[in-house]
C-alpha positions as CSV (number, residue, x, y, z in Angstrom):
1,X,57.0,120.8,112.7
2,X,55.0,119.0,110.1
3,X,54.6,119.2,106.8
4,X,55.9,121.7,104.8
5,X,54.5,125.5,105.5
6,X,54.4,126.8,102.0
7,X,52.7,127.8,99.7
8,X,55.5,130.3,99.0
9,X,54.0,133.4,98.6
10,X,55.9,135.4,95.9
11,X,53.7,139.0,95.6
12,X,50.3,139.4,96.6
13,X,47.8,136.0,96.1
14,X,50.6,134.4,93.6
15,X,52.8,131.8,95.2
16,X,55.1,129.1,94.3
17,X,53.6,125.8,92.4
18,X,54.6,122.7,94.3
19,X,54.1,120.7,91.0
20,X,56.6,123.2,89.3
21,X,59.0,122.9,91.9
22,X,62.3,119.8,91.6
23,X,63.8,119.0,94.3
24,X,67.3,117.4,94.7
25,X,69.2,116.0,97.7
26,X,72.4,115.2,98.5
27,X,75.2,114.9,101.0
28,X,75.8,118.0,102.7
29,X,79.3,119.4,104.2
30,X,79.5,120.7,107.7
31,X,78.7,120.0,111.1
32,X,76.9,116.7,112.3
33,X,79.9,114.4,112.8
34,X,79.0,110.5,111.4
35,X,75.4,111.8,111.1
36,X,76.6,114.2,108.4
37,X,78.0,110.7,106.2
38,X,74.6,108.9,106.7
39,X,72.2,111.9,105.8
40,X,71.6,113.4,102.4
41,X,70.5,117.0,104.1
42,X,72.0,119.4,101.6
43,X,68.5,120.3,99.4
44,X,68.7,122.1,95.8
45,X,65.6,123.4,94.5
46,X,65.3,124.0,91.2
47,X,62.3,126.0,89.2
48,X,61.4,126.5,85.5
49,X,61.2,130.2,85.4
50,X,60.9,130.2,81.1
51,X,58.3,127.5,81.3
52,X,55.7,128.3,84.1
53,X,52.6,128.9,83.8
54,X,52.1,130.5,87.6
55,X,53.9,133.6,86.7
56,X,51.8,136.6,85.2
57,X,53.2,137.0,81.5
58,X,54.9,140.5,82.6
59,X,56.3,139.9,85.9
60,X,57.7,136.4,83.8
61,X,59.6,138.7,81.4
62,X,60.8,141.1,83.8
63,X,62.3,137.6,86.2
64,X,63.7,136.4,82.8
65,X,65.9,139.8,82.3
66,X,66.6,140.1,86.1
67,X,67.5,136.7,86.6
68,X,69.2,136.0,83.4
69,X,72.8,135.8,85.2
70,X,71.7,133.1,87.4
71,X,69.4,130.6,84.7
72,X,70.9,128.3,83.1
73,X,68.4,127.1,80.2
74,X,65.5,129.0,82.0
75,X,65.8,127.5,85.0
76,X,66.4,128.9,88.6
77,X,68.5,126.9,91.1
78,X,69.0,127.2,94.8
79,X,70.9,125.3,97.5
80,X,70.4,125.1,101.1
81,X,72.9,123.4,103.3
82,X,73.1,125.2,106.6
83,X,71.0,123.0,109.2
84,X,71.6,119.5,110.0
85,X,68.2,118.2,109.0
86,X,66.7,118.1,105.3
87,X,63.2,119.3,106.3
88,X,64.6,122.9,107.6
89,X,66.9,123.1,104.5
90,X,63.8,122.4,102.1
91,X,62.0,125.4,104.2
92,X,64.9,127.5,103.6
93,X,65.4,126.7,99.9
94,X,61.9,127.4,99.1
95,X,61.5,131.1,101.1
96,X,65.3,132.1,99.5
97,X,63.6,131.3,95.9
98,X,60.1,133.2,96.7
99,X,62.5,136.0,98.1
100,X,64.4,136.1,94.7
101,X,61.2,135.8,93.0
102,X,59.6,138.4,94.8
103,X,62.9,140.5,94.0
104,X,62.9,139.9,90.5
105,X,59.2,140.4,89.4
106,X,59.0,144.0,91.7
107,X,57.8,146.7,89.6
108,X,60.7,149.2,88.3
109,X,60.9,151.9,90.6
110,X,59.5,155.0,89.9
111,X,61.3,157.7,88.1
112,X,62.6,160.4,91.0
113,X,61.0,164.4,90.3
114,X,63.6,166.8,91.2
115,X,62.1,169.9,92.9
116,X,63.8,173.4,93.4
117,X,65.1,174.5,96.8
118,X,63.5,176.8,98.5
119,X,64.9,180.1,97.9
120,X,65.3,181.0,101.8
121,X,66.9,177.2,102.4
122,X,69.4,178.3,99.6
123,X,70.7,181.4,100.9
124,X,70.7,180.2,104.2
125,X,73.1,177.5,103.1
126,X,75.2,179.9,101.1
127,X,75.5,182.9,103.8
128,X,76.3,179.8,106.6
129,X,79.0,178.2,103.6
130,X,80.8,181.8,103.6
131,X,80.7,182.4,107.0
132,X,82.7,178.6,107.5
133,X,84.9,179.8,104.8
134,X,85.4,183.1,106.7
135,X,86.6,181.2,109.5
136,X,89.2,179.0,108.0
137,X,90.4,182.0,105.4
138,X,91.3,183.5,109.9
139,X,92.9,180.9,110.8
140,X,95.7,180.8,107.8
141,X,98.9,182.4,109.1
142,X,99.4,184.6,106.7
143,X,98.9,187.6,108.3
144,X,100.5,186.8,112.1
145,X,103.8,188.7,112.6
């Protein structure tokens, strides 16, 4: 394992700047005994979403409204603490953000067309609906003597 494996993709040929990107270490919780004390392995990346220049203009805007719940001052934070060693916590961070970028800057989804049923799938559904009925309105004990 060396060096880091990014770039980050995010969609298509745009991926995550390594200048843009400020990282932060610090003691993580967990497993790892006394090596858990010594280590700062928990990693926070942070990323100025408002302020980048890597981001097309639109799929910037639409990341700013999706994302607004989670920026504070523009800026996108994540944390990854799970494995004992800094390097596979920095690999994590950085594919959760281009995940959550990639998320956010997806293109709206398009509109659903409704279409008709097909007359013959209709009555087909209707004739087997009043045939079920049918047999529940015989089992009622209303007219058993």
């Amino acid at each position: 394992m060396d060096g880091m494996s990014g770039p980050y993709l995010i969609r298509g040929s745009v991926a995550l700047p390594e200048a843009e990107l400020l990282w932060r270490f610090s003691r993580s919780s967990g497993p790892g005994g006394q090596h858990v004390n010594t280590t700062d392995s928990q990693v926070e990346l942070r990323f100025d979403l408002a302020g980048t220049e890597a981001l097309p203009e639109v799929w910037k805007r639409r990341a700013l409204e999706r994302l607004a719940p989670r920026l504070v001052d523009g800026v996108i934070s994540v944390r990854a603490s799970e494995h004992r060693s800094q390097w596979r916590n920095r690999e994590t961070a950085a594919v959760r953000l281009a995940a959550l970028l990639a998320e956010a800057t997806a293109p709206p989804p398009k509109p659903r067309k409704p279409t008709r049923i097909p007359r013959g799938i209709n009555e087909r559904r209707l004739r087997t609906k009043k045939q079920r009925a049918e047999v529940k309105r015989g089992r009622s004990g209303r007219d058993w003597t």
